[in-house]
C-alpha positions in Angstrom: 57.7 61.3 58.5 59.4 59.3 61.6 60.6 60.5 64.7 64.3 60.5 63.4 63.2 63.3 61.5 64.4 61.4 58.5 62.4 61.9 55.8 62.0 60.2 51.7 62.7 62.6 49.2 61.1 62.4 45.5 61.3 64.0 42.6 58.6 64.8 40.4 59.3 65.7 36.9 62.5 68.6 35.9 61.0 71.5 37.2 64.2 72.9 38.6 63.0 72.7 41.9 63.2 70.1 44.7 60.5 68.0 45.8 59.7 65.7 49.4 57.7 62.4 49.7 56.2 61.0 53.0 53.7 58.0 53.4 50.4 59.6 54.3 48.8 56.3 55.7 49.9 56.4 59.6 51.6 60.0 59.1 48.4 61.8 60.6 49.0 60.4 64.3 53.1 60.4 63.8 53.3 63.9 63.0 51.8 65.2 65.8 54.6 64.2 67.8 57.4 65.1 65.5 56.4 67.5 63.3 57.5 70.4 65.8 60.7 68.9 66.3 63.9 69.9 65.7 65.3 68.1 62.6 68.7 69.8 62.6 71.2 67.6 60.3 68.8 64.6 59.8 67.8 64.9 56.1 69.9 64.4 53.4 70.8 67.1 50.8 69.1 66.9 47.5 71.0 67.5 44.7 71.8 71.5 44.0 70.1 73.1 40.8 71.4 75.2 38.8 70.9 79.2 39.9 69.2 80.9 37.4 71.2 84.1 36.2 71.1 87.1 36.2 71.4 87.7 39.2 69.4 90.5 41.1 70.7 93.4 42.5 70.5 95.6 45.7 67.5 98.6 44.4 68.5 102.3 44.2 65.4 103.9 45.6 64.7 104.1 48.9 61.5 103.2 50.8 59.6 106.5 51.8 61.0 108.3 54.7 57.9 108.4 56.8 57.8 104.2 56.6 61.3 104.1 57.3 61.1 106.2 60.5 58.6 103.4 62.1 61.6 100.8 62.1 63.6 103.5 63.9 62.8 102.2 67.3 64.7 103.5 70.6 67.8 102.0 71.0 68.0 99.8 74.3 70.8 97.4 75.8 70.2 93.6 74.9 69.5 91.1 77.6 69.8 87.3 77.8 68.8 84.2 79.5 68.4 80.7 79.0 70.7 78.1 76.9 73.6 79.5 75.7 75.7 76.5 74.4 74.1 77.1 71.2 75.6 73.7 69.4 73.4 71.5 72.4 69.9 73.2 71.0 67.3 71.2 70.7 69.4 68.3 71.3 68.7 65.7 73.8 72.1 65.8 75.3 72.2 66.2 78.9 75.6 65.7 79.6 76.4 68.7 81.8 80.0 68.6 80.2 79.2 69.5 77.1 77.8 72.4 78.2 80.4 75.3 76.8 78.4 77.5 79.2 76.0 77.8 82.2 72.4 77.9 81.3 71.2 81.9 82.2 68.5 81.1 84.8 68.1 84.8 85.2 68.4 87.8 82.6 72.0 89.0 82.2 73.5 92.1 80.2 75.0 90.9 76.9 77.4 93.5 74.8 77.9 96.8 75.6 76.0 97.9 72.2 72.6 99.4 72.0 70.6 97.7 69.4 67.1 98.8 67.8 65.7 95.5 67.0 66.4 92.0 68.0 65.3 88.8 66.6 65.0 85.1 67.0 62.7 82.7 66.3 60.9 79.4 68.1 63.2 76.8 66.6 66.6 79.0 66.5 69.5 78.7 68.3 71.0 81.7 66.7 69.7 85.3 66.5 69.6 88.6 64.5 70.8 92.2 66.2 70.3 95.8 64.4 72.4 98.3 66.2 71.2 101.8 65.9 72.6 102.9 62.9 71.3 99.9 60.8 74.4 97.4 60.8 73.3 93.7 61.2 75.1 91.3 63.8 74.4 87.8 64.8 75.3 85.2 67.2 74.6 81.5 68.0 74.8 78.5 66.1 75.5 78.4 62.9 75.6 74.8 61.3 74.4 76.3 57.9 76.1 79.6 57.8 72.9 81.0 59.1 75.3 83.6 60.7 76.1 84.7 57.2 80.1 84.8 57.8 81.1 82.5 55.2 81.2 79.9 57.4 79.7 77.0 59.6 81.4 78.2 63.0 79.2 79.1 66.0 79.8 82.2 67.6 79.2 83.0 71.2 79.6 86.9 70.8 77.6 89.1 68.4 79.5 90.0 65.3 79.0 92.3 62.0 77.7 90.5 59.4 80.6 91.7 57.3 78.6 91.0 53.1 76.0 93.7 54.8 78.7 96.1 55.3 77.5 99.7 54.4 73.4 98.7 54.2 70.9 99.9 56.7 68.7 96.5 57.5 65.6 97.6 58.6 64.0 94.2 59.4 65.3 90.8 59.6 63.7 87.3 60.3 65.2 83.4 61.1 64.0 80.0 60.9 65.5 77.1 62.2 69.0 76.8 60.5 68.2 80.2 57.9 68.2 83.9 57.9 66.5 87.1 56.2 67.7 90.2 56.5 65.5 93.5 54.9 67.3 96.5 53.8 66.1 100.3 53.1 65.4 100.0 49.8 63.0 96.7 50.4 65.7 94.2 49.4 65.5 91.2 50.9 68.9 88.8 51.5 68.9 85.2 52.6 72.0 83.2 53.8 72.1 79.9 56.0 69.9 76.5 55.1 68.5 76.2 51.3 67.7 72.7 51.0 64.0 73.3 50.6 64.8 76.6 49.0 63.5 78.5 51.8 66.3 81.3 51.1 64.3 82.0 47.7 67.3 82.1 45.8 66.0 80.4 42.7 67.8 77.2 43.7 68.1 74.4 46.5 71.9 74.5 46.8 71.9 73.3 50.2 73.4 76.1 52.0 74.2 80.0 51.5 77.4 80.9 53.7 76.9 84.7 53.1 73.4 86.6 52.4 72.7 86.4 49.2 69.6 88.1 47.7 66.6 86.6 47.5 65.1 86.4 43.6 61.9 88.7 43.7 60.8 91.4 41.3 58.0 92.7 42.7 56.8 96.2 44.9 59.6 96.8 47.9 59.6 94.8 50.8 58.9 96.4 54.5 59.1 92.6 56.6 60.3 89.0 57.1 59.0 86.3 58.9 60.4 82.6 59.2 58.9 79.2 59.6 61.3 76.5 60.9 61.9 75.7 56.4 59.8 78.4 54.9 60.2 82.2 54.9 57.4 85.1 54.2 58.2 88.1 52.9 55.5 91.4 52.7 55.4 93.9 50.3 54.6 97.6 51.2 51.1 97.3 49.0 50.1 94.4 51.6 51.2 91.4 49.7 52.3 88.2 51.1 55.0 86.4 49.2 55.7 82.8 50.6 58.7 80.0 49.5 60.4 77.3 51.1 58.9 73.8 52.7 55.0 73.3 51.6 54.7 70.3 53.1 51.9 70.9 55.7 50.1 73.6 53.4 51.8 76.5 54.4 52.7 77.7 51.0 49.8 76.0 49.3 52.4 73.6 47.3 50.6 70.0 47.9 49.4 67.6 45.9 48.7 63.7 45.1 51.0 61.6 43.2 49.6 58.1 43.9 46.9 57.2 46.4 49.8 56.2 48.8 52.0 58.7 48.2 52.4 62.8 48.6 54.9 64.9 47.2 55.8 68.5 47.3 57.8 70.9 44.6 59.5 73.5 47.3 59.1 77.0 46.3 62.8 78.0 45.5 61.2 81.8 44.3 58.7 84.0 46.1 55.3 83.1 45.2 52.8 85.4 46.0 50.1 84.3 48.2 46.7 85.0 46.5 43.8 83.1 47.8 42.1 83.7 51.4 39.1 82.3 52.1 36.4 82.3 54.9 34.5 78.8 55.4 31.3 78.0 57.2 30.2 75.1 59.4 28.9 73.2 56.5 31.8 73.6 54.6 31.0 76.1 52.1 34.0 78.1 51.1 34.1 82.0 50.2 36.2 83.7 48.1 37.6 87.0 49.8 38.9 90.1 47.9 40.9 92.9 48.6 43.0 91.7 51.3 46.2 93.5 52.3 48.3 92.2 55.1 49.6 94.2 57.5 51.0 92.2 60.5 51.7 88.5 60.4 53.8 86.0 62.4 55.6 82.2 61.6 55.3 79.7 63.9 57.5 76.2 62.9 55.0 75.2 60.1 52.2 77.6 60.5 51.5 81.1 59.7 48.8 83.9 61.1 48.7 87.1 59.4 46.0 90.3 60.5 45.0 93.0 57.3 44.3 96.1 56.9 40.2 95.4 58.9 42.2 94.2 61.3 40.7 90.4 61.0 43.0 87.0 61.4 43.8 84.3 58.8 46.1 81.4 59.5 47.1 78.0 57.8 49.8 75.7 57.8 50.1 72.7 60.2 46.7 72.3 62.6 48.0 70.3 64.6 47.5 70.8 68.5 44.6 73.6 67.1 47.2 76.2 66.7 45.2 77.5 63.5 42.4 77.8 66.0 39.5 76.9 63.7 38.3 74.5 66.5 39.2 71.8 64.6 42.9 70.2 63.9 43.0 70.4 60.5 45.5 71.6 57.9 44.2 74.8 55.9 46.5 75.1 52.9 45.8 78.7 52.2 45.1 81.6 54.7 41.7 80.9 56.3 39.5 83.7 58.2 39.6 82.8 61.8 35.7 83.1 63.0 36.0 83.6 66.4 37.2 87.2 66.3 34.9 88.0 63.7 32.2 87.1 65.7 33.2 88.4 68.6 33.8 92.1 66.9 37.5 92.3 68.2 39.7 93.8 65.7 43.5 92.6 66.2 46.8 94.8 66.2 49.7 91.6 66.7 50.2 88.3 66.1 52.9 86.1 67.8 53.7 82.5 66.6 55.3 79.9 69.1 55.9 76.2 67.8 52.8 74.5 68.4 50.3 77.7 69.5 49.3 81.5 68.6 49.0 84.6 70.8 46.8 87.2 69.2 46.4 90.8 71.0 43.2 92.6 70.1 42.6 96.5 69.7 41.4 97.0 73.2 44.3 94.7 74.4 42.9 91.3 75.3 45.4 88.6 74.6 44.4 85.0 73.3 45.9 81.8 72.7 45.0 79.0 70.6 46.8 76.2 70.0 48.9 74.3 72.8 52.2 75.1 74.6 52.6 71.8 76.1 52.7 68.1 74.9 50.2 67.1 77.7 46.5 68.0 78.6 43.8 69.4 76.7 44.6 72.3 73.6 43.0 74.9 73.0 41.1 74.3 69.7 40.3 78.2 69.0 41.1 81.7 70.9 40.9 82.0 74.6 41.8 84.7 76.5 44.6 84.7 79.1 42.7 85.9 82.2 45.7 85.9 84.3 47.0 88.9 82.1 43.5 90.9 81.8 43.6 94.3 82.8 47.9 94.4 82.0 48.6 96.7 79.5 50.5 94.3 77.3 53.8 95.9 75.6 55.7 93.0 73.5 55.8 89.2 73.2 58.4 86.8 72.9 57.2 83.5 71.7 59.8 80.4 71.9 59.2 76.5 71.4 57.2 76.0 74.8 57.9 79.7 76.5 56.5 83.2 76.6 58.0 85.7 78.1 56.2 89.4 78.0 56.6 92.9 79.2 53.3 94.1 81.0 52.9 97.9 82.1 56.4 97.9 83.9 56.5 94.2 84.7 57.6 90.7 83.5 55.8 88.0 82.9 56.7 84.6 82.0 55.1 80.9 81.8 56.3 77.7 80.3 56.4 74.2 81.1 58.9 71.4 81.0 62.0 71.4 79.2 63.1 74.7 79.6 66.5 75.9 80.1 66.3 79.2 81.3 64.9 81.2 79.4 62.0 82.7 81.3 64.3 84.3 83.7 62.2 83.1 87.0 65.5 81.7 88.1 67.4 78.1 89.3 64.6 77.5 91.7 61.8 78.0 89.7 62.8 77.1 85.9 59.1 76.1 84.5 56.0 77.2 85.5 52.6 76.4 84.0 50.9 80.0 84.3 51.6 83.2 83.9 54.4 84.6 86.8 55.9 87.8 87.5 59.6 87.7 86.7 61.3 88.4 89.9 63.7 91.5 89.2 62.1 92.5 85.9 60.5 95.1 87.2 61.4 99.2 86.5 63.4 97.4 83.6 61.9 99.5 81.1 61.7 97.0 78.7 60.7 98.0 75.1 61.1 94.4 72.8 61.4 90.6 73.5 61.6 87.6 71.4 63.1 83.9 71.9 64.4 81.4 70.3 63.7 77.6 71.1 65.8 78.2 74.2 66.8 81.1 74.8 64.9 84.7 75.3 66.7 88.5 74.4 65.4 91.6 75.7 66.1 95.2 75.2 65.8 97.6 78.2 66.4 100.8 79.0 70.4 101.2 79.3 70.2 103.0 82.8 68.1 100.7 84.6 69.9 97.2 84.3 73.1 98.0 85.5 72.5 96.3 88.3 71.7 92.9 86.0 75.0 90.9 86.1 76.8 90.7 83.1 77.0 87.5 80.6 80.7 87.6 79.2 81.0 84.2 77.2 84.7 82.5 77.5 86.9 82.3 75.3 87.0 78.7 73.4 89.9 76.6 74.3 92.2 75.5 70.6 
């Protein structure tokens, strides 16, 4: 892989599904730097396959009532900060003109909607809403028809995903330039960028304007989760079920060609995720049965995932020791992570950023592994963040090198150099390298977060931001 993000493309056999080639000799120390990068428009589109017919259709039965009732979470109003010309996104453009907004430096009121869930991802510029009574909107860019409009035109203002009309999503998930959306019954659609199948649509047609759904037969799905190409999806019986982009072992899809060359076949269809293993210092390997997830989270080419005893697995990319085996090494299936094990901490959340992890034990110690920053030392397995111990930690938002989190009735952000608003810590203060109190986030009652790679949403309690100013986007000049 170079830094362009350009990448040779292969094919192996006529399986029906695509395949990528990359030189492995000099790749190890290249990646590191551009691995986590965004790649938006920079490889070229393979040629489509052929969809595979018949199509499936949106399921009858609903989930149980009691499992649906746990995605029914207060409705709050949504908050913003950060970049807001979504098309200039993790490009190196600097131009001050071609911003089609102001950067938020502080958290601003967005809509007038209450929403239940909100969703973005570390290498997003777009982003997923749920108002109260089900109905998907989204907003941001939208070069793939992520947005799932029928179209590649961004939009500055949430709208209602119009092909959902009439379903109740219950969960929803997006990576870079793609989007999942859950509904009630446990049917998963996809819409946005395909070209390493990542929408699990049985093809790589390289993109789906509208949600389409994704090509699974198996027990309902309850959640989502999003790599920067890849996509997870869990199945109410604790089943992982991965497709997309293999390339660093995330979905177990490597393998050998030549001695000089490595090539992958992308999983266009859910595959389930079978093997996780626990390895010792020498290297032996164990087998581990039984093991239903419950809780997991997608960094850009990484996953971590927490069953039902409440231990860790990751793999993916190693890179920067975001698996945090102590070692920066690829795992290409899910891996028991020691430390936690041996430390008798049982974990209840997970949270993926682009090159590190955040894991939040029972009794409510947080720890990261991995790095946020492209300088200094990483951390090659789980440390605890002492500047948060004793906080009663609420919800995490995790974007490309921020983290922004709502602590008893506080905020609390940290992240270094480029950032572009999105911690809310204002103008004067727009990185910071350790955890900070969010000046004016206090008494916010503020019930979720996430981010994307710039920007950070929040929903608070509707009576207590109306002092926030509000964030009305302007019209776009014809």
């Amino acid at each position: 892989m170079n830094n362009g993000g350009a990448r040779k493309r292969a094919n192996v056999g006529s399986t029906g599904s695509g395949s990528r080639a990359s030189k492995v000799g000099r790749r190890a120390a290249r990646r590191r730097r551009s691995v986590d990068s965004d790649s938006s428009g920079s490889d070229p589109a393979p040629e489509p396959t052929a969809p595979a017919s018949p199509p499936p259709e949106e399921s009858r039965v609903k989930l149980p009532e009691e499992l649906l009732k746990s995605f029914y979470k207060p409705a709050g109003a949504l908050l913003i900060a950060g970049l807001v010309s979504w098309d200039l996104v993790a490009k190196r453009e600097s131009n001050p003109q071609k911003l089609t907004h102001p950067n938020l430096y502080t958290f601003h009121r967005f809509t007038d909607r209450l929403y239940r869930l909100i969703v973005s991802s570390c290498s997003a510029g777009h982003s997923v809403l749920i108002s109260e009574n089900g109905e998907a909107y989204t907003f941001g860019r939208n070069t793939c028809g992520q947005l799932g409009f029928g179209d590649t035109k961004t939009r500055d203002i949430p709208e209602p995903v119009s092909a959902l009309q009439g379903l109740n999503i219950i969960h929803a998930a997006v990576g870079r330039h793609h989007t999942l959306f859950v509904t009630d019954t446990g049917t998963v659609y996809a819409c946005g960028d395909n070209k390493s199948g990542q929408c699990g649509v049985g093809n790589n047609t390289p993109q789906l304007l509208t949600p389409t759904i994704v090509r699974y037969n198996g027990a309902p799905i309850v959640k989502a989760g999003c790599g920067a190409e890849f996509s997870m999806i869990l199945d109410i019986h604790g089943g992982l079920h991965s497709f997309g982009l293999p390339e660093y072992g995330q979905l177990d899809g490597k393998y050998f060609v030549t001695s000089t060359k490595m090539s992958y076949h992308f999983e266009t269809t859910p595959k389930a995720v079978t093997q996780f293993v626990e390895k010792s210092k020498d290297g032996h390997v164990t087998m581990l049965r039984d093991v239903a997830v419950v809780e997991f989270s997608c960094g850009n080419n990484h996953t971590v995932a927490i069953d039902s005893r409440r231990r860790a697995f990751s793999w993916g990319f190693g890179g920067f020791g975001r698996l945090g085996h102590a070692a920066p090494r690829d795992e290409p299936v899910p891996r028991l992570l020691k430390y936690f094990e041996t430390q008798g901490r049982g974990l209840r959340a997970v949270y993926c950023g682009s090159t590190y992890s955040l894991a939040l034990s029972d009794t409510g110690g947080l720890f990261l592994f991995g790095q946020t920053k492209r300088t200094g030392e990483a951390n090659m397995y789980p440390k605890p963040v002492q500047d948060l111990a004793g906080w009663n930690i609420r919800c995490v938002a995790t974007g490309n090198t921020s983290i922004v989190i709502a602590a008893d009735d506080s905020l609390i952000a940290w992240g270094v150099s480029p950032t572009y608003g999105e911690l809310g810590t204002g103008e004067l203060k727009k990185s910071c390298a350790r955890p900070s109190e969010v000046h004016g986030g206090d008494g916010l009652g503020v019930t979720q977060a996430t981010a994307g790679y710039s920007h950070s949403l929040l929903l608070a309690d509707a009576e207590r931001v109306s002092s926030l100013p509000t964030f009305t986007p302007r019209p776009k000049s014809e």
